[in-house]
Jmol script that loads the backbone (N, CA, C; Angstrom):
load data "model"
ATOM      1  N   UNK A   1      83.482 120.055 112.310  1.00  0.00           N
ATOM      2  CA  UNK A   1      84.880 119.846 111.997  1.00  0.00           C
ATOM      3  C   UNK A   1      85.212 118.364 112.148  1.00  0.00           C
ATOM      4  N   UNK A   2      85.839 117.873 110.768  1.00  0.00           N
ATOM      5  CA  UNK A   2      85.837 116.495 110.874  1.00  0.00           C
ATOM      6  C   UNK A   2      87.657 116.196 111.545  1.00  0.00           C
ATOM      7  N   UNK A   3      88.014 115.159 112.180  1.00  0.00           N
ATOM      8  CA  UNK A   3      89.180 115.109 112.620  1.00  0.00           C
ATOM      9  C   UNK A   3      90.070 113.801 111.991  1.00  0.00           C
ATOM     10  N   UNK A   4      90.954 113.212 111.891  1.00  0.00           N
ATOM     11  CA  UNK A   4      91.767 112.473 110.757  1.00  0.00           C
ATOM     12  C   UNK A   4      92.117 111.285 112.068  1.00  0.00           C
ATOM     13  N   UNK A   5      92.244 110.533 111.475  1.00  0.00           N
ATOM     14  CA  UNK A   5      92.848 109.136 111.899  1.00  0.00           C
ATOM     15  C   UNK A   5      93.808 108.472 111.610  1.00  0.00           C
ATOM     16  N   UNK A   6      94.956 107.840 112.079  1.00  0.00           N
ATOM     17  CA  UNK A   6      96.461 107.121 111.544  1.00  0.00           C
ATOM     18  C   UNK A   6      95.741 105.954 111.388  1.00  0.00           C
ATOM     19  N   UNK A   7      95.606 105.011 110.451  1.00  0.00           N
ATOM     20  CA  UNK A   7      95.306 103.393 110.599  1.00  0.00           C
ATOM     21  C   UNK A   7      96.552 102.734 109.688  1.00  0.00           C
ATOM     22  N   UNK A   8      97.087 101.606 109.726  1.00  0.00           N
ATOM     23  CA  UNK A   8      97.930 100.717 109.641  1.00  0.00           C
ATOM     24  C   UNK A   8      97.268  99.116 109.375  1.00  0.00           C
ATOM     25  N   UNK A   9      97.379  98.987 107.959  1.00  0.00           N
ATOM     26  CA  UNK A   9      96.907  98.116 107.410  1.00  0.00           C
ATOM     27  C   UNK A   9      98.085  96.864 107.424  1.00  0.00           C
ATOM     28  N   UNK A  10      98.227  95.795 107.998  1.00  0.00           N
ATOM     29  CA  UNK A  10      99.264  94.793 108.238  1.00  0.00           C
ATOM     30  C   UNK A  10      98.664  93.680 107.349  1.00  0.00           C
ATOM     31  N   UNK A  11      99.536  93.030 106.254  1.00  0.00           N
ATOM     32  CA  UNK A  11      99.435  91.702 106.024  1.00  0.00           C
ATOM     33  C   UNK A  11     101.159  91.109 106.496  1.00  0.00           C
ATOM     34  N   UNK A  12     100.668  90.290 107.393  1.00  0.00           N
ATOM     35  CA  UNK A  12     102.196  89.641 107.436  1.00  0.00           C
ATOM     36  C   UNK A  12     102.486  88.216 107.474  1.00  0.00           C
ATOM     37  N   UNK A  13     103.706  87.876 107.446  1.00  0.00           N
ATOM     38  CA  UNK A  13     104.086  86.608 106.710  1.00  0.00           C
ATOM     39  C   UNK A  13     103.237  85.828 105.599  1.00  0.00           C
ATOM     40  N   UNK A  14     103.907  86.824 104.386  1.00  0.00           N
ATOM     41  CA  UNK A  14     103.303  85.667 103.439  1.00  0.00           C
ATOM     42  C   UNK A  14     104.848  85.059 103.383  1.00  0.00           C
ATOM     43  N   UNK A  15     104.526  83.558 103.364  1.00  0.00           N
ATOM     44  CA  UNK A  15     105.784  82.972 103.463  1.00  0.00           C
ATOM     45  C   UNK A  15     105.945  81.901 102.035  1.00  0.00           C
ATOM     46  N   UNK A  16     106.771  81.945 101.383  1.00  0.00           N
ATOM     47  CA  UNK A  16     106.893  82.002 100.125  1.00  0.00           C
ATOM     48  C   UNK A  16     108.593  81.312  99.639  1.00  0.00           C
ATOM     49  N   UNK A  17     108.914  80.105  98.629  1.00  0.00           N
ATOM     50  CA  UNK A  17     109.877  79.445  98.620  1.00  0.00           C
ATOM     51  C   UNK A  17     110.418  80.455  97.135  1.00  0.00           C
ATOM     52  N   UNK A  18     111.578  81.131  97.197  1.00  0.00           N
ATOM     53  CA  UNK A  18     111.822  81.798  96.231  1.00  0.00           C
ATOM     54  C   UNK A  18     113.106  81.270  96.300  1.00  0.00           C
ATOM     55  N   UNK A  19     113.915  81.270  94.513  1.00  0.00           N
ATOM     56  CA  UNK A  19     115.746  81.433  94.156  1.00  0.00           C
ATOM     57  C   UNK A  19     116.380  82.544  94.757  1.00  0.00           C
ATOM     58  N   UNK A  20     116.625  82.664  95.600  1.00  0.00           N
ATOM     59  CA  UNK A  20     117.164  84.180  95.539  1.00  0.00           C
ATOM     60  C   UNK A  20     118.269  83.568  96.168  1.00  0.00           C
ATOM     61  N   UNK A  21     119.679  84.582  96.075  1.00  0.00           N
ATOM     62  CA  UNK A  21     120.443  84.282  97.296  1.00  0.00           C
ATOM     63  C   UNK A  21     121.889  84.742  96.053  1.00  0.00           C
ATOM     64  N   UNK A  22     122.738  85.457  96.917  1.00  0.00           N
ATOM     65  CA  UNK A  22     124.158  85.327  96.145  1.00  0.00           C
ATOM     66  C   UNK A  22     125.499  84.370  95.779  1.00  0.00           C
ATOM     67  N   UNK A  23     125.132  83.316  95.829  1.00  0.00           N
ATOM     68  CA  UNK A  23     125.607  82.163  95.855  1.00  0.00           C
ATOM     69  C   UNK A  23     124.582  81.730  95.038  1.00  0.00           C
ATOM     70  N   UNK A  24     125.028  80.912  93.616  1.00  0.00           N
ATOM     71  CA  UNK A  24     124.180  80.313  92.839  1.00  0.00           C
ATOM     72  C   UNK A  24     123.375  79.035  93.242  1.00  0.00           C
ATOM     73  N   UNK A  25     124.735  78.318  93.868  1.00  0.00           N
ATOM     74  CA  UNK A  25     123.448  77.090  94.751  1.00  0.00           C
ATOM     75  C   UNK A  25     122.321  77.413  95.248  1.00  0.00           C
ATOM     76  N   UNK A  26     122.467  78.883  96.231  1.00  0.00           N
ATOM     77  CA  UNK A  26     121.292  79.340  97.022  1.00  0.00           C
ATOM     78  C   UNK A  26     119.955  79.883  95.855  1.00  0.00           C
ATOM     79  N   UNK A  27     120.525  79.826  95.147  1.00  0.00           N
ATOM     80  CA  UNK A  27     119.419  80.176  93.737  1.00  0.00           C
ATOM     81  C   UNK A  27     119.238  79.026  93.636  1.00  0.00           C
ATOM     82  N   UNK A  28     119.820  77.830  92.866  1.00  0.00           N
ATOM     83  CA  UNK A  28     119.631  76.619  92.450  1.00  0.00           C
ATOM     84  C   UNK A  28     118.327  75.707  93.349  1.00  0.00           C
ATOM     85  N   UNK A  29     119.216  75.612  94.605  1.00  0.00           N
ATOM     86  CA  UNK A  29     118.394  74.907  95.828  1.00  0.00           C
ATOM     87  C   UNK A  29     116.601  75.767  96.121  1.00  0.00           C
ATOM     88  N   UNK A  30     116.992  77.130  96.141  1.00  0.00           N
ATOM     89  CA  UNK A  30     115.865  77.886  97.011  1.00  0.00           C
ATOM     90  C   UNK A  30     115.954  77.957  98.123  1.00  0.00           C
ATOM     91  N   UNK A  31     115.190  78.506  99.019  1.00  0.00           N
ATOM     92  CA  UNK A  31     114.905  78.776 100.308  1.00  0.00           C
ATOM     93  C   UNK A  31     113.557  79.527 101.057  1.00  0.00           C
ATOM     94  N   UNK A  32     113.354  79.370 102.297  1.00  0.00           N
ATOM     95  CA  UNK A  32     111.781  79.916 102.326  1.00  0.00           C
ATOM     96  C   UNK A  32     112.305  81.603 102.816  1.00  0.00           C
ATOM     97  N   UNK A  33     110.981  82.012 101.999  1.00  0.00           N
ATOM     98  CA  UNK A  33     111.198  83.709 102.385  1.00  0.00           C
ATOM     99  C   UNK A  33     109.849  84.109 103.493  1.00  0.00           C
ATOM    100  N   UNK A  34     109.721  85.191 104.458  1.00  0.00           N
ATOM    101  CA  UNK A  34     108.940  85.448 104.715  1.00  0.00           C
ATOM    102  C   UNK A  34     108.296  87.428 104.226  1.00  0.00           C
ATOM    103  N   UNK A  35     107.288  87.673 103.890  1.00  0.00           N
ATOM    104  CA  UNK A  35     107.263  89.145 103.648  1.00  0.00           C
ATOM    105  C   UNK A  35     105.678  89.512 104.629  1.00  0.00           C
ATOM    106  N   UNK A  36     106.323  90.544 104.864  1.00  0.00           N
ATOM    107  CA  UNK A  36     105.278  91.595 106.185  1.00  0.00           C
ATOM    108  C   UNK A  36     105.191  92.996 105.134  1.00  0.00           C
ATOM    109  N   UNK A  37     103.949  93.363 105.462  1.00  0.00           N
ATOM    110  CA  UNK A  37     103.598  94.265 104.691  1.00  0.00           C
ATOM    111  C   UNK A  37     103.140  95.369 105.441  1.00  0.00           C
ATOM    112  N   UNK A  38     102.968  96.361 105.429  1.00  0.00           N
ATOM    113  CA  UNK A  38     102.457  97.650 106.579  1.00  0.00           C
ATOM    114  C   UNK A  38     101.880  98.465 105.212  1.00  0.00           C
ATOM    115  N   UNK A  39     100.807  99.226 105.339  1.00  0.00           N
ATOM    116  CA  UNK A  39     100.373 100.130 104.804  1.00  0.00           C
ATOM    117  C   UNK A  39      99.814 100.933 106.085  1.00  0.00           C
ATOM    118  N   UNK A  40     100.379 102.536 105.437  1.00  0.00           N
ATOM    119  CA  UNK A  40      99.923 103.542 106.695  1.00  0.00           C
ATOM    120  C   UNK A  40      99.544 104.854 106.384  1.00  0.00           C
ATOM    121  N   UNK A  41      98.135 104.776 105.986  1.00  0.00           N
ATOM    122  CA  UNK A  41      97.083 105.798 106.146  1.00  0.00           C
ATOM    123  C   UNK A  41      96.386 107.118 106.911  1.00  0.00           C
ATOM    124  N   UNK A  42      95.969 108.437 106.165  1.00  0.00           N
ATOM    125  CA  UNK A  42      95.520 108.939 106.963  1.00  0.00           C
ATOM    126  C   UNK A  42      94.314 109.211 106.712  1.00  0.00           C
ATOM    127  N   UNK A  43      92.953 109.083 107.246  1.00  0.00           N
ATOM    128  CA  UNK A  43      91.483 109.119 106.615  1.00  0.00           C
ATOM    129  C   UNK A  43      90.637 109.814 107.349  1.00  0.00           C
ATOM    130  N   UNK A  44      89.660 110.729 107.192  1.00  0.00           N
ATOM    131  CA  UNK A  44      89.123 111.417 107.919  1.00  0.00           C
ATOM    132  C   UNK A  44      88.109 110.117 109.186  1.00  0.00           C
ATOM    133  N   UNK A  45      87.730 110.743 109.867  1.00  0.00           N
ATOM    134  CA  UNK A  45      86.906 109.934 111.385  1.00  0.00           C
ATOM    135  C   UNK A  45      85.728 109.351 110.507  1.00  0.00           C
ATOM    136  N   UNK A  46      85.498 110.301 109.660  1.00  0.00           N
ATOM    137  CA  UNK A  46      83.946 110.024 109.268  1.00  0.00           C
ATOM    138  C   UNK A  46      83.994 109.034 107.927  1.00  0.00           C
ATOM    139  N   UNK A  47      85.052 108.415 107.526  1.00  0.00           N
ATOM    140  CA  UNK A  47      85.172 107.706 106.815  1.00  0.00           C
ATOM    141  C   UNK A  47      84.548 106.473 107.075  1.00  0.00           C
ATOM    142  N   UNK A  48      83.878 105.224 106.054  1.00  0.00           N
ATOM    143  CA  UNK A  48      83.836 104.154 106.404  1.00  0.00           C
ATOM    144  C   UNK A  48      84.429 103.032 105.895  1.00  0.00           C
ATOM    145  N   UNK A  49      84.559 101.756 106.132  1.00  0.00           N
ATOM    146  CA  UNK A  49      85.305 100.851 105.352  1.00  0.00           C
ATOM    147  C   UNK A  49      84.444 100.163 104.625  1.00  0.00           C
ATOM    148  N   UNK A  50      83.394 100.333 104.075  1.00  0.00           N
ATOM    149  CA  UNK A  50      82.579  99.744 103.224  1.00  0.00           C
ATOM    150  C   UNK A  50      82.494  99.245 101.834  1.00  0.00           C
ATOM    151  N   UNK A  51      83.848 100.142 101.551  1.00  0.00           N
ATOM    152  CA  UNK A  51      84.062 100.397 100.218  1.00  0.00           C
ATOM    153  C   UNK A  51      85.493  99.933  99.656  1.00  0.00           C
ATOM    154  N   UNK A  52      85.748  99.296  98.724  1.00  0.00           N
ATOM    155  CA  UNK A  52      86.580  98.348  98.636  1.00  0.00           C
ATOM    156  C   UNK A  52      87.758  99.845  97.708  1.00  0.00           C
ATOM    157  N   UNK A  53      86.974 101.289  97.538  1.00  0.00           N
ATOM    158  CA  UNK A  53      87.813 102.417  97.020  1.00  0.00           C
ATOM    159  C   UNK A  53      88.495 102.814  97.654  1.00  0.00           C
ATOM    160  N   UNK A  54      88.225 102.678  99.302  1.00  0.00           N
ATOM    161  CA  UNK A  54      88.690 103.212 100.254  1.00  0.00           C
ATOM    162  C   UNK A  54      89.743 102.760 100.948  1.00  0.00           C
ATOM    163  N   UNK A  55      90.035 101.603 100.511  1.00  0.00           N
ATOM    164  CA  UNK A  55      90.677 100.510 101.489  1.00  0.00           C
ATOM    165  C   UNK A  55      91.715  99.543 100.234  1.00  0.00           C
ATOM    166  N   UNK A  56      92.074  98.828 101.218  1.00  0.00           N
ATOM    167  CA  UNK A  56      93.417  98.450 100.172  1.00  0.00           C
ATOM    168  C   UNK A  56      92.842  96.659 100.079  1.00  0.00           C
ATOM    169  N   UNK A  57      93.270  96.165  98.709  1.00  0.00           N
ATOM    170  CA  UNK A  57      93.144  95.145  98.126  1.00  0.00           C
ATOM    171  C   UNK A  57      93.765  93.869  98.889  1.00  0.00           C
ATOM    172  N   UNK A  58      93.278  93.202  99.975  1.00  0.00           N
ATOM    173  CA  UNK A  58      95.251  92.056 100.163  1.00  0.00           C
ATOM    174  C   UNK A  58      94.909  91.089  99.142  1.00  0.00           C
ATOM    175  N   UNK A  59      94.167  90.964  98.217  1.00  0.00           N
ATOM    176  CA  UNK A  59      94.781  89.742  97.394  1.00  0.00           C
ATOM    177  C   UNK A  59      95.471  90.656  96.090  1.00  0.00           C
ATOM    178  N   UNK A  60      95.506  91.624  96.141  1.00  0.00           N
ATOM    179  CA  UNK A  60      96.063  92.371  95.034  1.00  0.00           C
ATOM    180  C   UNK A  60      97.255  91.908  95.607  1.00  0.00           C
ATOM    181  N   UNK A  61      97.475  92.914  97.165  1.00  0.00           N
ATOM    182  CA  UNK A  61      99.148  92.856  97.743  1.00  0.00           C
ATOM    183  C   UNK A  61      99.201  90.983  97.857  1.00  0.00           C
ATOM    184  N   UNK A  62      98.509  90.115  98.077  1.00  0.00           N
ATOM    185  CA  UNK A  62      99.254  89.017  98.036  1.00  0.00           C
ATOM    186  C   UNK A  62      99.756  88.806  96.421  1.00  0.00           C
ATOM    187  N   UNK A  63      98.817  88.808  95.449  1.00  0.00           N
ATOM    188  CA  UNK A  63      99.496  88.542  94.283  1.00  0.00           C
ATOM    189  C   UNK A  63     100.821  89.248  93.673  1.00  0.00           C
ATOM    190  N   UNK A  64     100.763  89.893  93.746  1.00  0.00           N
ATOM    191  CA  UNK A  64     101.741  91.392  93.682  1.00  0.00           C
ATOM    192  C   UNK A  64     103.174  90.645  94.403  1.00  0.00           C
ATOM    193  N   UNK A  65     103.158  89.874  95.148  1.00  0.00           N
ATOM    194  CA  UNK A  65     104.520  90.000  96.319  1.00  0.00           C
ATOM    195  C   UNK A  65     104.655  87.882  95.883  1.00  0.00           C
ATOM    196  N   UNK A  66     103.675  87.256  95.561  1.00  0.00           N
ATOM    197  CA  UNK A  66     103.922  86.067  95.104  1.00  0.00           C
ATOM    198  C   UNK A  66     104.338  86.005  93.458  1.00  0.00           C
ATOM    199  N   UNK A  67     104.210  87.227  92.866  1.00  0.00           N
ATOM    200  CA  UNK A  67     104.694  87.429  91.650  1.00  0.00           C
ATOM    201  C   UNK A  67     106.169  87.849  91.456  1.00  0.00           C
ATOM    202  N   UNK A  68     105.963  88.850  92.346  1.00  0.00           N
ATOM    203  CA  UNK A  68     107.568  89.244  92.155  1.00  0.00           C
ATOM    204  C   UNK A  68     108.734  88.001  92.927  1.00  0.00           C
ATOM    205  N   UNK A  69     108.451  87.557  93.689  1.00  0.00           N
ATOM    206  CA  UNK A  69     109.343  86.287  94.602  1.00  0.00           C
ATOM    207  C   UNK A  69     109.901  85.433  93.494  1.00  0.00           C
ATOM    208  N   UNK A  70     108.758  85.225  92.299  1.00  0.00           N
ATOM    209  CA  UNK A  70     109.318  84.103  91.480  1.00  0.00           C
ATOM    210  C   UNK A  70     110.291  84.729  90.258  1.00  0.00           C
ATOM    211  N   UNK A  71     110.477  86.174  90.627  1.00  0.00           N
ATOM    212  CA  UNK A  71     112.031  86.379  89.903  1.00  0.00           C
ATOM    213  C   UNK A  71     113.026  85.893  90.527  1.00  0.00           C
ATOM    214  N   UNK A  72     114.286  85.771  90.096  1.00  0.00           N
ATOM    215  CA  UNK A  72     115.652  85.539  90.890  1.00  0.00           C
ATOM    216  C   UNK A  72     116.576  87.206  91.152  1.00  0.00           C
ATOM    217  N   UNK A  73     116.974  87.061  92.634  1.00  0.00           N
ATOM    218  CA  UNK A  73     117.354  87.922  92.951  1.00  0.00           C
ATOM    219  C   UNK A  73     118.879  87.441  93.589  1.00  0.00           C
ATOM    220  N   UNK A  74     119.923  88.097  93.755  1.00  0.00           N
ATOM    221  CA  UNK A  74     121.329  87.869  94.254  1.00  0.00           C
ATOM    222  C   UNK A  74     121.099  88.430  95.849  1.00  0.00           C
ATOM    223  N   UNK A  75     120.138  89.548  95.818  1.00  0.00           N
ATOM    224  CA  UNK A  75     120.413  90.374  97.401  1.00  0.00           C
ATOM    225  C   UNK A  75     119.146  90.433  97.739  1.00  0.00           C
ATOM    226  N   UNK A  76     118.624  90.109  98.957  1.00  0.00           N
ATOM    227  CA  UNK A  76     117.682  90.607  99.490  1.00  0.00           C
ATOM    228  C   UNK A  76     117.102  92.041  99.534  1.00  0.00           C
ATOM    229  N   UNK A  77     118.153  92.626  99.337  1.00  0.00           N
ATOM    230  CA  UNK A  77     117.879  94.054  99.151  1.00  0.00           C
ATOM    231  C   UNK A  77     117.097  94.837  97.915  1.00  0.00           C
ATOM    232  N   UNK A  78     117.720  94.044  96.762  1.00  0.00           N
ATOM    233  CA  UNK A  78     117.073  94.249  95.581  1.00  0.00           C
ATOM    234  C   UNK A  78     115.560  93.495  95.347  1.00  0.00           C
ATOM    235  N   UNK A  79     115.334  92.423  95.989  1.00  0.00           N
ATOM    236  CA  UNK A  79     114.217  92.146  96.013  1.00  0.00           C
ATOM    237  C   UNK A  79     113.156  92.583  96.719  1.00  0.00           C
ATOM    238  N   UNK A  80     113.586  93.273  97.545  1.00  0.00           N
ATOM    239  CA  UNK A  80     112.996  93.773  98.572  1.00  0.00           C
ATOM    240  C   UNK A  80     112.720  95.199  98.097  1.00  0.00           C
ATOM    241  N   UNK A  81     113.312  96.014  97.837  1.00  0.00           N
ATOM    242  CA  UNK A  81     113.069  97.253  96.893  1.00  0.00           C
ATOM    243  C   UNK A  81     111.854  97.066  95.677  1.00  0.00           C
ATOM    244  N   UNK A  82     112.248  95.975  94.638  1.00  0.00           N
ATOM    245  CA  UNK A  82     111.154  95.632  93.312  1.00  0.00           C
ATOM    246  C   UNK A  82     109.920  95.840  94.225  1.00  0.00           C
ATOM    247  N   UNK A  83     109.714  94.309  95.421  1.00  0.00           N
ATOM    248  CA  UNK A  83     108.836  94.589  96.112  1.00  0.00           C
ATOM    249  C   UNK A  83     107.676  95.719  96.587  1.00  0.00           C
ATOM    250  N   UNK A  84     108.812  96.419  96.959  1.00  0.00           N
ATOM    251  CA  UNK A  84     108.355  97.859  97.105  1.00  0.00           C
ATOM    252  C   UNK A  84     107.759  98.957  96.227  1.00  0.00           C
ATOM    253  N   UNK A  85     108.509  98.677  95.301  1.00  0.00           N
ATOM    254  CA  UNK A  85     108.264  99.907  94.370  1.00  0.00           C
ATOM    255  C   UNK A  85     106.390  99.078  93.161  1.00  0.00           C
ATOM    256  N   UNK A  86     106.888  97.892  93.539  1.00  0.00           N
ATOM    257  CA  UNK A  86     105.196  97.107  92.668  1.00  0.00           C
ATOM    258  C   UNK A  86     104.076  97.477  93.679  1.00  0.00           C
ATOM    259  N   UNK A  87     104.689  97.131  94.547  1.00  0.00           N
ATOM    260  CA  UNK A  87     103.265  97.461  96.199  1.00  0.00           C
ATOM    261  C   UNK A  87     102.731  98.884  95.704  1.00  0.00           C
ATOM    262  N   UNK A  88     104.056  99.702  95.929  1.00  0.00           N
ATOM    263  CA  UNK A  88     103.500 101.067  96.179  1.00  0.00           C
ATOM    264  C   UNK A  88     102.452 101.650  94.872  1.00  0.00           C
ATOM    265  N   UNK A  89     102.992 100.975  93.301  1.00  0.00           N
ATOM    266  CA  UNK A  89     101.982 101.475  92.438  1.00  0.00           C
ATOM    267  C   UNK A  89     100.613 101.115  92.953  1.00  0.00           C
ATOM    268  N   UNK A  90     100.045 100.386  93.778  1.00  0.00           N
ATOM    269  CA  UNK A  90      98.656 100.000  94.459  1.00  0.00           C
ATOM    270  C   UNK A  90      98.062 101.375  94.746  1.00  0.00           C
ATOM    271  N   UNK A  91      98.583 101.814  95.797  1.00  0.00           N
ATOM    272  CA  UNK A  91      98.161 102.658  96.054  1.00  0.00           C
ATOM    273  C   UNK A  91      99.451 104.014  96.178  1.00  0.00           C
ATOM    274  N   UNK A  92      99.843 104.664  95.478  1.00  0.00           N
ATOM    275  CA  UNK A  92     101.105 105.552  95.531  1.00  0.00           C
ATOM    276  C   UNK A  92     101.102 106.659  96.413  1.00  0.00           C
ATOM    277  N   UNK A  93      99.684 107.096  96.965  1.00  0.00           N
ATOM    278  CA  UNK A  93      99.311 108.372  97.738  1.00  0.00           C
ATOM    279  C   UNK A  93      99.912 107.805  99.409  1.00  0.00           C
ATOM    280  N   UNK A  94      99.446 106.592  99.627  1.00  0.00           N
ATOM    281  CA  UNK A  94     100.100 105.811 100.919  1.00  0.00           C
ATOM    282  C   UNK A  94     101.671 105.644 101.177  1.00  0.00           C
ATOM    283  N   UNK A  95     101.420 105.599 102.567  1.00  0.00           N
ATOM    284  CA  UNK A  95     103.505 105.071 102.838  1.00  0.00           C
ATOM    285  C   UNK A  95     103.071 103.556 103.168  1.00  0.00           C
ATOM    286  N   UNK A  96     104.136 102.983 102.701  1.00  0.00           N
ATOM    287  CA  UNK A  96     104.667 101.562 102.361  1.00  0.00           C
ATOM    288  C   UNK A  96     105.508 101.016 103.344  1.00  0.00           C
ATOM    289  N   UNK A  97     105.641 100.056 103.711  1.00  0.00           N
ATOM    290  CA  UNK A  97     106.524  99.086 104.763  1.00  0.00           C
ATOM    291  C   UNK A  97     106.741  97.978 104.103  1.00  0.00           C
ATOM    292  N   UNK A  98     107.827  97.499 103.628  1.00  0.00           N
ATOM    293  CA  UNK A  98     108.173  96.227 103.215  1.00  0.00           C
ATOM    294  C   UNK A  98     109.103  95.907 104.032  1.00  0.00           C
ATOM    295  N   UNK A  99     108.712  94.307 104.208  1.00  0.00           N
ATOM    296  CA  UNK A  99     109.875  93.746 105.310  1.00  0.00           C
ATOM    297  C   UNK A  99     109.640  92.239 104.613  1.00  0.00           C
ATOM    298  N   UNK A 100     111.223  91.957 104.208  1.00  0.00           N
ATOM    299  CA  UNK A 100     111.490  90.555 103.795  1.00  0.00           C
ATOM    300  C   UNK A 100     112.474  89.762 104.649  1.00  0.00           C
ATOM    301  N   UNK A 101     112.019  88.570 104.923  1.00  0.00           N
ATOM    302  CA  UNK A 101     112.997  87.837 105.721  1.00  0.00           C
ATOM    303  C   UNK A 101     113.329  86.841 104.783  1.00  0.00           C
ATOM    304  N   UNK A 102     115.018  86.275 105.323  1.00  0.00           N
ATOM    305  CA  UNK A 102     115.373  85.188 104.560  1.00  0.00           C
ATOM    306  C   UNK A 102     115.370  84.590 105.550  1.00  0.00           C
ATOM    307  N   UNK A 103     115.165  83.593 105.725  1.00  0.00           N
ATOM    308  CA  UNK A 103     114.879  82.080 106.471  1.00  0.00           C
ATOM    309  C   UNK A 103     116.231  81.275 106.295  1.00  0.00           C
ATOM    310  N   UNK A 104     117.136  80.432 107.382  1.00  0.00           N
ATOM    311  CA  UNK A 104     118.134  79.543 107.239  1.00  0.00           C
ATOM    312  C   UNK A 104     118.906  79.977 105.925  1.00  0.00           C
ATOM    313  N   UNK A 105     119.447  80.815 106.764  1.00  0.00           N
ATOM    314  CA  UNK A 105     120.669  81.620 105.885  1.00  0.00           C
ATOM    315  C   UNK A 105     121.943  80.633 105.884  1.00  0.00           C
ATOM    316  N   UNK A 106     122.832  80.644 104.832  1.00  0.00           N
ATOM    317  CA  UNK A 106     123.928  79.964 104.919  1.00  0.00           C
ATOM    318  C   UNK A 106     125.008  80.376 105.679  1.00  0.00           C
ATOM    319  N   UNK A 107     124.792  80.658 107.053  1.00  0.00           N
ATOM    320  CA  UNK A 107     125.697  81.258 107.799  1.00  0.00           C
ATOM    321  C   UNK A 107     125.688  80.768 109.480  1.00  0.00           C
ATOM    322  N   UNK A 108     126.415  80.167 109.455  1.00  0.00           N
ATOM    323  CA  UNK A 108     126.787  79.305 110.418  1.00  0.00           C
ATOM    324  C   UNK A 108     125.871  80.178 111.832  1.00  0.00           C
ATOM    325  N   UNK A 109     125.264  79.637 112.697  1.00  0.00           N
ATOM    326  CA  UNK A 109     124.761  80.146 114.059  1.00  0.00           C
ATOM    327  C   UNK A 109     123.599  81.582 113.357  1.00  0.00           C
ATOM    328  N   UNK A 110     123.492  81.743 112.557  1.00  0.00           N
ATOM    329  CA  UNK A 110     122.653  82.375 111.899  1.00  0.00           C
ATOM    330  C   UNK A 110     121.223  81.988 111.583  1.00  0.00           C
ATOM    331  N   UNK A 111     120.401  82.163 111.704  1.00  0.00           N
ATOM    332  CA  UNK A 111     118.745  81.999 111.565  1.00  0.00           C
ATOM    333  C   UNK A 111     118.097  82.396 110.560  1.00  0.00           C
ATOM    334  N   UNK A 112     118.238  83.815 110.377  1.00  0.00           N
ATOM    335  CA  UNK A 112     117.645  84.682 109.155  1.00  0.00           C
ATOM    336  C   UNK A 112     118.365  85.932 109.177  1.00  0.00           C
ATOM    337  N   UNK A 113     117.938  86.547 108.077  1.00  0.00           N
ATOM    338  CA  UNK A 113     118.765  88.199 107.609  1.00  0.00           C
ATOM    339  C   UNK A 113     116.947  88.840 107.334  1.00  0.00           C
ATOM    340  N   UNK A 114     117.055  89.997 107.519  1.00  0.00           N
ATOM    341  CA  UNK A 114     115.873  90.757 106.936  1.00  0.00           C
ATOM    342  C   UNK A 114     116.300  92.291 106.590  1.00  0.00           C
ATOM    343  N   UNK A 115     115.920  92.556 105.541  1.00  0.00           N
ATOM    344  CA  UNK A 115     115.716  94.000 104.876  1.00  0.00           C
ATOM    345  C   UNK A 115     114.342  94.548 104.570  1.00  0.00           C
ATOM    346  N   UNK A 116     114.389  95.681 104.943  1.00  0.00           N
ATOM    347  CA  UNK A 116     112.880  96.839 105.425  1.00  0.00           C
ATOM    348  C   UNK A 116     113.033  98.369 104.320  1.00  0.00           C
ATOM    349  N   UNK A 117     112.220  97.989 103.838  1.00  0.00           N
ATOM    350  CA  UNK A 117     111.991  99.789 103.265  1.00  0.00           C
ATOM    351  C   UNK A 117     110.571 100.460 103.348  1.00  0.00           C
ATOM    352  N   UNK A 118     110.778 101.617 103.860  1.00  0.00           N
ATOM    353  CA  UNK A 118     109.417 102.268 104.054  1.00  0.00           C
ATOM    354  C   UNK A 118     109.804 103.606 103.583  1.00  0.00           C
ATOM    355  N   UNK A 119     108.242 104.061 102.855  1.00  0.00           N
ATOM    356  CA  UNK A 119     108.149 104.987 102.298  1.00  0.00           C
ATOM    357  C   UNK A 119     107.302 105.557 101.475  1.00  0.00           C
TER     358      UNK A 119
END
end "model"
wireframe off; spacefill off
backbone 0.3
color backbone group
């Protein structure tokens, strides 16, 4: 009797200068983004990682997430969703974690904003 395993595949901070922002300047100017990625698997014990069928691509997910950045987006939210929904065609049987940060937000005593979807 073979028994199953949770594994959690992390690429994080790809950090990346994208237009985005709801304020057109903040499009105009740019700003740096950061994106964290989670993939979360279930695979039998007796599995191995040898096999590039078995296991997930990160230069796919890096290209994939440096492609979509260079659209323009108004909300983090919506970019962060596209994000999501391009990742997940990778592998669609997996759950997904997207996490985007905005970096030096235009908001006084403010640092960053981040939006997360998993699924």
């Amino acid at each position: 009797m073979s028994s199953s395993l949770e594994t959690i595949l992390s690429i994080d901070n790809i950090r990346v200068k994208a237009h985005h922002g709801w304020y057109e300047s903040e499009r105009k100017i740019g700003g740096f983004y950061s994106i964290s990625i989670q993939v979360f698997s279930t695979i039998q014990e007796s599995q191995s990682f040898d096999d590039m069928d078995h296991s997930i691509n990160y230069e796919e997910i890096h290209e994939t997430v440096i492609t979509v950045m260079k659209d323009e987006f108004k909300l983090i939210e919506q970019c962060c969703k596209v994000l999501f929904v391009r990742l997940k065609q990778l592998k669609p049987t997996e759950i997904w974690q997207v996490h985007l940060i905005k970096e030096d937000v235009p908001i006084k005593h403010v640092g960053s904003t981040s939006f997360c979807i998993k699924g």
